[in-house]
N, C-alpha and C positions, 0 to 999 in steps of 0.2 A: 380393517379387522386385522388382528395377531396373524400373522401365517400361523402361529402354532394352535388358533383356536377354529383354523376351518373346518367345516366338514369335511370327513373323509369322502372317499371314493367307492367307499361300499353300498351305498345305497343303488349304486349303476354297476354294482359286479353279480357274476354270479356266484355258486358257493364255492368255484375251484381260487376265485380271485378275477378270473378274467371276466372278458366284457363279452358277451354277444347282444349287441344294442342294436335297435331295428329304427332306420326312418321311414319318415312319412312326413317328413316337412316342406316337399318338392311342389311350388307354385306354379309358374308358368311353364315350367319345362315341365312336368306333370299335365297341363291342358296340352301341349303338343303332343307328348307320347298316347294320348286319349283322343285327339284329332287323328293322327296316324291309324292309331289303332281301329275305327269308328268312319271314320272320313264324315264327317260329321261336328257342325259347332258343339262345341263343349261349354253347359252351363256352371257357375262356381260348385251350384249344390252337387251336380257328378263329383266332382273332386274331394268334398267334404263328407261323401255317403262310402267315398275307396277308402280314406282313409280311415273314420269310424268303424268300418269293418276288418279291415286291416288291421288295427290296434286291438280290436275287437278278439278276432280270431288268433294272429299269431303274435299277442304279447304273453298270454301264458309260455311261451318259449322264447322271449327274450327278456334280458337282463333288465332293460331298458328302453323309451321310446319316447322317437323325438319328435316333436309336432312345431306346427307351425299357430303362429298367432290368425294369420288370416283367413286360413281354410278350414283348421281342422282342431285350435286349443279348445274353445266355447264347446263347442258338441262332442270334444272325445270325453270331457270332461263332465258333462250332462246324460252322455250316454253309460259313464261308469265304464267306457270303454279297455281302459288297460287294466291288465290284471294286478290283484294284489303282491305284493312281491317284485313288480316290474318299476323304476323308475321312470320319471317323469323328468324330460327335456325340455326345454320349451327353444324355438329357434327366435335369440335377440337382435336380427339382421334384417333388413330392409332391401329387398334387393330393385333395382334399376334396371329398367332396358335400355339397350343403344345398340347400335350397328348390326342390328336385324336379331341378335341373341337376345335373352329373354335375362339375362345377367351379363348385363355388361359393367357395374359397378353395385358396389356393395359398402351401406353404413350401418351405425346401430341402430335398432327399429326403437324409434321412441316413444313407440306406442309400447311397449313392453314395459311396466314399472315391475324389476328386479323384487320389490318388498311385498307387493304383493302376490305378484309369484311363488314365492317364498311360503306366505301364508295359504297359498291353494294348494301345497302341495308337490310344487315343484322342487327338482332335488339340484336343474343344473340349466344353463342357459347357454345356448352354441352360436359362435358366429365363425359366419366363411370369410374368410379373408383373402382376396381375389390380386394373388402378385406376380407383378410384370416388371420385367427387369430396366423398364424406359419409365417407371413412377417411382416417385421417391420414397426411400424405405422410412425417413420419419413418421411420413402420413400415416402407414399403416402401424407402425409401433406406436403414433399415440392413438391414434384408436382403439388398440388391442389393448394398451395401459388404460385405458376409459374402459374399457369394458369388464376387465378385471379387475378394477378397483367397485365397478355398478356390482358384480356377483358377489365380491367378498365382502363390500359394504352388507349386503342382504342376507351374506348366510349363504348364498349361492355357491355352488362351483361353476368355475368356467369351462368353458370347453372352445379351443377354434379350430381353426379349421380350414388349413391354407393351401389353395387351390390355383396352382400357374397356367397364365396366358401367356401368350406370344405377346411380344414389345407391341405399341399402338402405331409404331412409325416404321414398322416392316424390317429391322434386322434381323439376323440371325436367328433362330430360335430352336434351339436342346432342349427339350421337354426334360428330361433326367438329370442332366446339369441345372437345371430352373428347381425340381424337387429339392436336391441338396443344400442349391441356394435360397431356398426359401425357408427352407429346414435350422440353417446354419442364422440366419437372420430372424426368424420366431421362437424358434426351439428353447431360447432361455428368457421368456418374455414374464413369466411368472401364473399362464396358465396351467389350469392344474389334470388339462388331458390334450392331447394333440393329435388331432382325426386327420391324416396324411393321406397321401395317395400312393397306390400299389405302385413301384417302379415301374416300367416297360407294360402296366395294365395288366402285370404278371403272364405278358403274352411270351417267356421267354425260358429257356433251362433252368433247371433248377440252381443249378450252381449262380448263373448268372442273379436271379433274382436274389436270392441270398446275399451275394456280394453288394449289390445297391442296398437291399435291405439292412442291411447292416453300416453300410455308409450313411443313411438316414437316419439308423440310431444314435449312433456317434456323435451328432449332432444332434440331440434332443437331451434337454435337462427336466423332463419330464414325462410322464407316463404317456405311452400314445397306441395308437388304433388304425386301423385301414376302415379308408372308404370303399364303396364298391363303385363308384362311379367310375365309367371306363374300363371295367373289368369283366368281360363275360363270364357273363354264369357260371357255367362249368369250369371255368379255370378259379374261379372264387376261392374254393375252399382250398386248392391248393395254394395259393395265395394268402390267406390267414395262414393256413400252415409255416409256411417259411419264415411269412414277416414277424411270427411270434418266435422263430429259431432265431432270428433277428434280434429278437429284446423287444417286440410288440407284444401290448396283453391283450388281445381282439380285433373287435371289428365294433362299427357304426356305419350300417347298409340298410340300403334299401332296392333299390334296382337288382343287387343280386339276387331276392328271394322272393320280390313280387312282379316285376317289370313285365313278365310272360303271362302273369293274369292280367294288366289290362286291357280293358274292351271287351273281356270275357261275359260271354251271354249274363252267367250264374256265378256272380263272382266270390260268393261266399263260399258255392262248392268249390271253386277251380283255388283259393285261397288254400280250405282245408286239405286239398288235393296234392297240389303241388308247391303251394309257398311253406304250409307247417313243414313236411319232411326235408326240405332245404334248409330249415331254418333252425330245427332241431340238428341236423347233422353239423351244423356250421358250428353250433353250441357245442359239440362232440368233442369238434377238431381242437374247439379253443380249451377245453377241458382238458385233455388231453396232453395237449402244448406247453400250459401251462404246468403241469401236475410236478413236475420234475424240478422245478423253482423251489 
């Protein structure tokens, strides 16, 4: 497809231009925070019933929502689950277990056919890109040229989504040095949003995070977002706050605004209770942040 004839990005914005986009596409590592939570085996349909509800209840406050193909696209999609006005994610990633983590490598899910997606609705297709400084940066650049050739072929937009591990043969390992590099090596790959991770988990002064967040942009030749992965809660919102003082136009989270409801007896109450008012404020911040643009 023309780069000039993609869709834009409006369909996953909200009306200030920023993104408050909410997931729900978390598989395995989702059955574990539910085992934890529960102590108790986790059957699939628990995970597919969190996140119908979840899509359910707090996508009237988000921009957008990202679902996964194996737990939760069929039934958010049946249940009429996300609201009008919210975009539709679909996650095009396959992920692999190995060395006891529930992702240890990560391809394109080719169960996903991008055209048809396309035609049900979907506005944009996301994959994680799992970089480690001892695998070789071709592999992942052609993948991510495959995948963004799959979305724009379809009308899609892309979206990745690159997430640092430590090397597999134990050197050294800078988590923040690894963000920049991975930033600096995907950043101009020809996706058309880049869901990043908070520098320091945004556990760190203001000024401090600011100054990574801004080294992160620097290195991006396109629109991007924070994850909430690794980022407690309450520090969240401060956290979109800065990385958008940064040059970030939002967020793509999910653990920030649901993760403390689950296992919850009544999950629908504890949803309404405590994930909407997080989830709205968080849409505040980004409004706000952005306005000045």
């Amino acid at each position: 497809m023309d780069p000039t004839s993609r869709p834009t990005l409006a369909p996953l914005t909200r009306d200030s231009g920023g993104f408050a986009m909410l997931a729900v596409d978390q598989r395995e590592a989702m059955r574990l925070m539910f085992q934890a939570a529960t102590k108790a085996p986790v059957a699939d349909s628990v995970l597919t019933d969190f996140k119908v509800t979840a899509a359910s209840i707090l996508s009237p406050y988000a921009s957008a929502v990202l679902v996964d193909r194996q737990f939760s696209y069929d039934a958010v999609r049946e249940a009429g689950a996300v609201a009008a006005g919210a975009g539709l994610i679909l996650a095009g990633d396959d992920f692999h277990p190995g060395n006891g983590i529930p992702v240890d490598s990560v391809t394109i899910d080719q169960g996903v056919d991008p055209v048809a997606a396309k035609a049900q609705g979907v506005a944009a297709l996301k994959l994680l890109v799992l970089w480690r400084s001892d695998e070789p940066a071709e592999d992942r650049l052609a993948m991510v040229a495959d995948f963004n050739k799959r979305c724009h072929d379809a009308g899609l937009l892309s979206i990745i989504e690159p997430v640092v591990r430590p090397p597999r043969r134990g050197a050294t390992f800078d988590h923040e040095a690894a963000i920049i590099a991975a930033a600096q090596e995907l950043g101009a790959t020809g996706a058309d949003l880049y869901k990043g991770e908070m520098p320091y988990g945004g556990d760190a002064d203001d000024a401090t995070l600011l100054a990574a967040c801004q080294r992160l942009n620097d290195c991006l030749d396109t629109t991007w977002v924070i994850l909430s992965s690794g980022v407690q809660a309450d520090l969240f919102g401060n956290a979109v706050r800065i990385a958008c003082r940064a040059g970030a136009s939002g967020f793509l989270a999910g653990r920030a605004v649901w993760a403390s409801v689950v296992g919850a007896r009544n999950t629908a109450t504890m949803l309404a209770d405590v994930a909407v008012p997080r989830l709205r404020r968080l849409g505040d911040i980004v409004d706000e942040a952005v306005a000045g643009r």
